[in-house]
Structure formats: structure tokens, C-alpha cells
MDTraj code that builds the backbone (N, CA, C; nanometers):
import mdtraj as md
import numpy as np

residues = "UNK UNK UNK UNK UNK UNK UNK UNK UNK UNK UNK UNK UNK UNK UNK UNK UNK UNK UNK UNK UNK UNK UNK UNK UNK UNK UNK UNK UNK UNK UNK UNK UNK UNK UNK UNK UNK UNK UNK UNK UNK UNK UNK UNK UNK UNK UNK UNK UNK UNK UNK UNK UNK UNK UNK UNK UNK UNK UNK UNK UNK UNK UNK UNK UNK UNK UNK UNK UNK UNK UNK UNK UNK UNK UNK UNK UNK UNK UNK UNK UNK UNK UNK UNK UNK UNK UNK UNK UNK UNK UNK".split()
xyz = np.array([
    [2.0760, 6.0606, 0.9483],
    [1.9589, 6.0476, 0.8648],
    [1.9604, 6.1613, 0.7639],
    [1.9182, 6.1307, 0.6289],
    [1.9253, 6.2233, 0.5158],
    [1.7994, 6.1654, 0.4523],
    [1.7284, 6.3184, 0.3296],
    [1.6303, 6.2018, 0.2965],
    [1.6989, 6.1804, 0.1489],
    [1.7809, 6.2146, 0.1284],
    [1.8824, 6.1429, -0.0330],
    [1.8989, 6.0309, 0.0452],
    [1.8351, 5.8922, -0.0276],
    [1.9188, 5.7635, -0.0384],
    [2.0179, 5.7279, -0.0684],
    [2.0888, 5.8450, -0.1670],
    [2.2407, 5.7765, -0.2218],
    [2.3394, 5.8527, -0.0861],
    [2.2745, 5.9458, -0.0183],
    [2.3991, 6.0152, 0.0837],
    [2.3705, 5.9236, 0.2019],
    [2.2415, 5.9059, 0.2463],
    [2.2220, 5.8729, 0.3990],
    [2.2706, 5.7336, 0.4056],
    [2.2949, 5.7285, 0.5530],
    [2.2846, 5.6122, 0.6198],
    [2.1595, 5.5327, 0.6478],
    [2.0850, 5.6300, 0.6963],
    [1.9313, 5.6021, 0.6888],
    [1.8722, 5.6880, 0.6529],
    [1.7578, 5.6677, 0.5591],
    [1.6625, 5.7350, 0.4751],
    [1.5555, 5.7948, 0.5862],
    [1.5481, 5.8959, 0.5838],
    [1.3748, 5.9779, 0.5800],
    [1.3396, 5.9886, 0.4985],
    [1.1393, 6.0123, 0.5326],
    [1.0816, 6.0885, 0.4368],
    [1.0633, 6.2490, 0.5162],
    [1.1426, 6.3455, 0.4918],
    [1.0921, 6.4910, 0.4734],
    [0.9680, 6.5470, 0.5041],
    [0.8958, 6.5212, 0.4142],
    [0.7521, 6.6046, 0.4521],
    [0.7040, 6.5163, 0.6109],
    [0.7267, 6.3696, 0.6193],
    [0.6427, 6.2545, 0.7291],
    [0.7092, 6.3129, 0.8805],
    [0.9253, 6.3072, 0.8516],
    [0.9812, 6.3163, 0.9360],
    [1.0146, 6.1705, 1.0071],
    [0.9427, 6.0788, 0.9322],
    [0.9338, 5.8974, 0.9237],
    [1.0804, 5.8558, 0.9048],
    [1.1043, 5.7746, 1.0244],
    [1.2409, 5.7310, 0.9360],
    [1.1988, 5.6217, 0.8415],
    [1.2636, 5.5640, 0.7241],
    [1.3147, 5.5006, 0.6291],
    [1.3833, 5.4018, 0.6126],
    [1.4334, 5.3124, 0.4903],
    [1.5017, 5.2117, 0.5098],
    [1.6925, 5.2569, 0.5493],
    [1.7241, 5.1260, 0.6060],
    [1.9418, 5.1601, 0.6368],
    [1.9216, 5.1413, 0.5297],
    [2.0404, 5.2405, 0.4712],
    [2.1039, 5.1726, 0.3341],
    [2.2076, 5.0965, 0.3446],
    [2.2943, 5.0477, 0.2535],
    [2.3763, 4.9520, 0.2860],
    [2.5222, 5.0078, 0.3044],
    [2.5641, 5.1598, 0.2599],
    [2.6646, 5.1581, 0.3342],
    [2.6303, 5.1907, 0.4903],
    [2.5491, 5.2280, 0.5780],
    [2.5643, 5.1857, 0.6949],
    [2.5938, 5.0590, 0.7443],
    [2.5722, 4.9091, 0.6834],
    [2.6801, 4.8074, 0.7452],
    [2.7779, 4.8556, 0.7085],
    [2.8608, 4.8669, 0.5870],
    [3.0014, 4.8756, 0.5497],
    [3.0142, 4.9501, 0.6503],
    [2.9759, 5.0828, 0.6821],
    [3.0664, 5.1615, 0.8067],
    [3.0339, 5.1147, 0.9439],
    [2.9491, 5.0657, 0.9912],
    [2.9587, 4.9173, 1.1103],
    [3.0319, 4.8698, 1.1125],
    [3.0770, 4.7870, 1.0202],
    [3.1805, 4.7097, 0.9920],
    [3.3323, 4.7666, 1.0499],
    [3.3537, 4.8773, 0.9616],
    [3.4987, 4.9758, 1.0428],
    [3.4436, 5.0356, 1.1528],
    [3.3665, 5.0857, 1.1991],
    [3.3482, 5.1273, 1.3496],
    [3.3542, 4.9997, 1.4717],
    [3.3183, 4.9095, 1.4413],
    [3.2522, 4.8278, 1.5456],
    [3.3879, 4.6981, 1.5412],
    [3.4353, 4.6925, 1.4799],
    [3.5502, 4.5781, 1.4302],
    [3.6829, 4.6351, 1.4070],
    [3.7250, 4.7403, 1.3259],
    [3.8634, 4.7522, 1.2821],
    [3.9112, 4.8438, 1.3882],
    [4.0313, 4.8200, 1.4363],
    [4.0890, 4.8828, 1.5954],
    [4.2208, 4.9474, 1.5285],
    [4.3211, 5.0493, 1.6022],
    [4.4228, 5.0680, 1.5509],
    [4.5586, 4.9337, 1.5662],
    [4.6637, 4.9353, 1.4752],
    [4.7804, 4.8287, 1.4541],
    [4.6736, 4.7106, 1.3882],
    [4.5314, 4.6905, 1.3744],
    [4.5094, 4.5813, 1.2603],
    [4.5436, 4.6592, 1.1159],
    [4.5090, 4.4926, 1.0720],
    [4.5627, 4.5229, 0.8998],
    [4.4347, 4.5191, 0.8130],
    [4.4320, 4.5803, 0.7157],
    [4.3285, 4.5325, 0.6333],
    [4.3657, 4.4998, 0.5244],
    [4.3379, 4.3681, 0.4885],
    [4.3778, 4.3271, 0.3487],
    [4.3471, 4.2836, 0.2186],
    [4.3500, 4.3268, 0.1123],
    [4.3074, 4.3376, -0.0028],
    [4.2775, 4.2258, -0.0683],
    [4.1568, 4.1726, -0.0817],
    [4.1236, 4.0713, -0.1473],
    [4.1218, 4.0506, -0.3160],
    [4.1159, 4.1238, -0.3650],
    [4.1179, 4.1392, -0.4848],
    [4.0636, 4.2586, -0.5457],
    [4.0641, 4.2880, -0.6631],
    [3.9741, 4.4480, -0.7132],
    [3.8491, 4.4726, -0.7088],
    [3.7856, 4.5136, -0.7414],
    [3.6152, 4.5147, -0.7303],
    [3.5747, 4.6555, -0.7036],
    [3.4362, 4.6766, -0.7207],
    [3.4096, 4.7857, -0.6691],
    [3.3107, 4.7497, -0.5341],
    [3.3158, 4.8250, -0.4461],
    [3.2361, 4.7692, -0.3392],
    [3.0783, 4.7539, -0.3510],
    [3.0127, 4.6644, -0.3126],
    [2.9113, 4.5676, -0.3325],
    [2.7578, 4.6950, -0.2851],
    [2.7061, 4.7759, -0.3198],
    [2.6063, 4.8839, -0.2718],
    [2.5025, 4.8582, -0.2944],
    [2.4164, 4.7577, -0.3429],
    [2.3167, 4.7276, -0.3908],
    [2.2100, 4.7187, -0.3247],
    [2.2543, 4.6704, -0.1753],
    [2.1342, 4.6235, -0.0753],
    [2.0916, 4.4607, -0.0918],
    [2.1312, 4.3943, -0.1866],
    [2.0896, 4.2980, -0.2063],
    [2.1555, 4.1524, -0.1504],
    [2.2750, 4.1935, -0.0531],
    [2.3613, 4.0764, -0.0274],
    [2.3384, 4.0880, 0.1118],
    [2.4683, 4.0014, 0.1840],
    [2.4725, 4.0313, 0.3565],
    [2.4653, 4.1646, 0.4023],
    [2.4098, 4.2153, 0.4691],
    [2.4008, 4.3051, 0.5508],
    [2.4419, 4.3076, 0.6950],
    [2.5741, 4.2779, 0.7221],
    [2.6014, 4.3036, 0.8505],
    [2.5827, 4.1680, 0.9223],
    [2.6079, 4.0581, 0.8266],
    [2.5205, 3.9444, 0.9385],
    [2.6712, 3.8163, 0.9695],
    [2.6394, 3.7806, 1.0992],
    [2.7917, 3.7003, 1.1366],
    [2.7595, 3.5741, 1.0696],
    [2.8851, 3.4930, 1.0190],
    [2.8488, 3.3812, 0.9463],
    [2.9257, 3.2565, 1.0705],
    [2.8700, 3.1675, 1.0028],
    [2.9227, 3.0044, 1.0920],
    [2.9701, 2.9347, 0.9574],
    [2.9973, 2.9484, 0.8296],
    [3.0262, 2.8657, 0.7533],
    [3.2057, 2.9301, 0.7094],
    [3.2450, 2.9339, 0.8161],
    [3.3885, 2.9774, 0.7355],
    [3.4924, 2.8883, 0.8640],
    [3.6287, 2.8309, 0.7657],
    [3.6798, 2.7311, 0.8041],
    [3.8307, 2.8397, 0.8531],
    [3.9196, 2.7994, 0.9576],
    [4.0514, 2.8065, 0.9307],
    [4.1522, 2.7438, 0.9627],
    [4.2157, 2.7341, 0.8752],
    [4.3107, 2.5914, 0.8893],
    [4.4695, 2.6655, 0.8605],
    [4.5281, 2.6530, 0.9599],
    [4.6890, 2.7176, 0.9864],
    [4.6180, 2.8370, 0.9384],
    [4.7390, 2.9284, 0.7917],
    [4.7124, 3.0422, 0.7825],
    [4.5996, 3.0395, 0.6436],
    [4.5233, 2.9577, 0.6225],
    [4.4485, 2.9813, 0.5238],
    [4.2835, 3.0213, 0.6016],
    [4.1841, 3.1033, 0.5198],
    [4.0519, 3.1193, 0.5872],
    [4.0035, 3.1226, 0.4839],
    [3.9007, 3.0023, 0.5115],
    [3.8036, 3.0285, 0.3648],
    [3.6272, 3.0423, 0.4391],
    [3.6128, 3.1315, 0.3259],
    [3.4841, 3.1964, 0.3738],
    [3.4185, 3.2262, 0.2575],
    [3.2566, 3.1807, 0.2144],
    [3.2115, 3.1959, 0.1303],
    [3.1604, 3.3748, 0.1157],
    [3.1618, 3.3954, 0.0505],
    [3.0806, 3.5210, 0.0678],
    [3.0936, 3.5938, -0.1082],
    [2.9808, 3.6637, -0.1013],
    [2.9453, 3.7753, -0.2881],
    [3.0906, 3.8682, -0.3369],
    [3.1272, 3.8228, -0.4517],
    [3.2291, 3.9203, -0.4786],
    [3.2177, 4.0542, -0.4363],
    [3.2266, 4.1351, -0.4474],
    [3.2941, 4.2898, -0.4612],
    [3.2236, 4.3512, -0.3379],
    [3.1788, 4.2778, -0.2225],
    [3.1771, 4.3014, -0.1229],
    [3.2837, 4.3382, 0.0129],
    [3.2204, 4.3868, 0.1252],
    [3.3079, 4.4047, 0.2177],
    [3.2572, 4.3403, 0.3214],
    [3.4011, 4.2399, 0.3813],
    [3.3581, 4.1769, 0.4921],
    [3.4517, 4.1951, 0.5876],
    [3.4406, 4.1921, 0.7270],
    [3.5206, 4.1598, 0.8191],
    [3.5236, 4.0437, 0.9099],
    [3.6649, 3.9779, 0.9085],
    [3.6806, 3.8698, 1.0340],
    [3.7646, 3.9163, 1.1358],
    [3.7426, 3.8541, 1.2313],
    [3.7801, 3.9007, 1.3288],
    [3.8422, 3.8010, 1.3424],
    [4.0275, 3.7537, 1.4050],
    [4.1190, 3.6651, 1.4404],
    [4.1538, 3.6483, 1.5473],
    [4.1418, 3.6545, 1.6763],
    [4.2478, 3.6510, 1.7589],
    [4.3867, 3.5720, 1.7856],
    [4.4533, 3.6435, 1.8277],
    [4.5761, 3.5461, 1.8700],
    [4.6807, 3.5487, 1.7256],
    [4.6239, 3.5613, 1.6488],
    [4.7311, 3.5777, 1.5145],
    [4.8906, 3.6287, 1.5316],
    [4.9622, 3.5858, 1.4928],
    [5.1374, 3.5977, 1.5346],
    [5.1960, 3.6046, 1.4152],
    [5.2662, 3.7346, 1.3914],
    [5.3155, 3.7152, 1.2559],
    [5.4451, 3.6775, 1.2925],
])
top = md.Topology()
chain = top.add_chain()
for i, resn in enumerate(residues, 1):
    res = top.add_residue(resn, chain, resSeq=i)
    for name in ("N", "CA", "C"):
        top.add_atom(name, md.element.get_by_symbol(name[0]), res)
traj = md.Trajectory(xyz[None], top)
């Protein structure tokens, strides 16, 4: 907890001692704590800058993504960060 919004994970207010809203890189770092293990890969979807706004998914599991052999399609906001999780994958 910090009470700068652009540093914290989660916001205080200072004088209250109240906690505040998550900001949104606390999912992004959920995301690598809670999901990415050592020997996975992470792979580059395209350029972008990462998605900080607060205004998209936040950490939330989806049911609308398909995979068929080695293709995965998954809707989701450009210049965001997402993680799937595969099992069983064989290169």
C-alpha cells in the first residue's frame, strides 16, 4: 500500500490510514505471481504498451476462448496483459 496511485498496488488515504482503490497493475502482477512458473514461456503478442487504465479486465477468468490444435483464440483489449494457462502442451 502507497498513497501515490501511480506507485501503489493499492491506494491509501494518509491522513484516514483508509485503504483505497487496487490499481491495475496489481492484476498484471497477479497475473505473474499466481500463473507464470519457472521453464514456461511467455509469448509476445504483438507491440503495445501495456493496457494501465483501469478500465478493461481486471484479473477476471474468461469462458469465451476456443482451442483448436495449436491455434487459441481469445477475445480480449489490445495492449493488454493476459494469461492462459495450457496444460499438457508438447513441443
Amino acid at each position: 500500500m502507497d498513497p501515490s496511485p501511480g506507485w501503489a498496488l493499492i491506494h491509501y488515504d494518509p491522513d484516514s490510514a483508509q485503504p483505497g482503490a487496487v490499481q491495475t497493475k496489481y492484476y498484471v502482477l497477479a497475473q505473474f505471481t499466481r500463473h507464470i512458473r519457472p521453464g514456461m514461456r511467455i509469448l509476445d503478442a504483438g507491440s503495445g504498451s501495456t493496457h494501465t487504465s483501469g478500465t478493461g479486465d481486471l484479473y477476471t477468468a474468461r469462458r469465451d476462448t476456443a482451442l483448436d490444435g495449436k491455434r487459441l483464440s481469445v477475445p480480449f483489449a489490445e495492449n493488454s496483459v493476459q494469461t492462459f494457462q495450457i496444460d499438457g502442451v508438447v513441443e
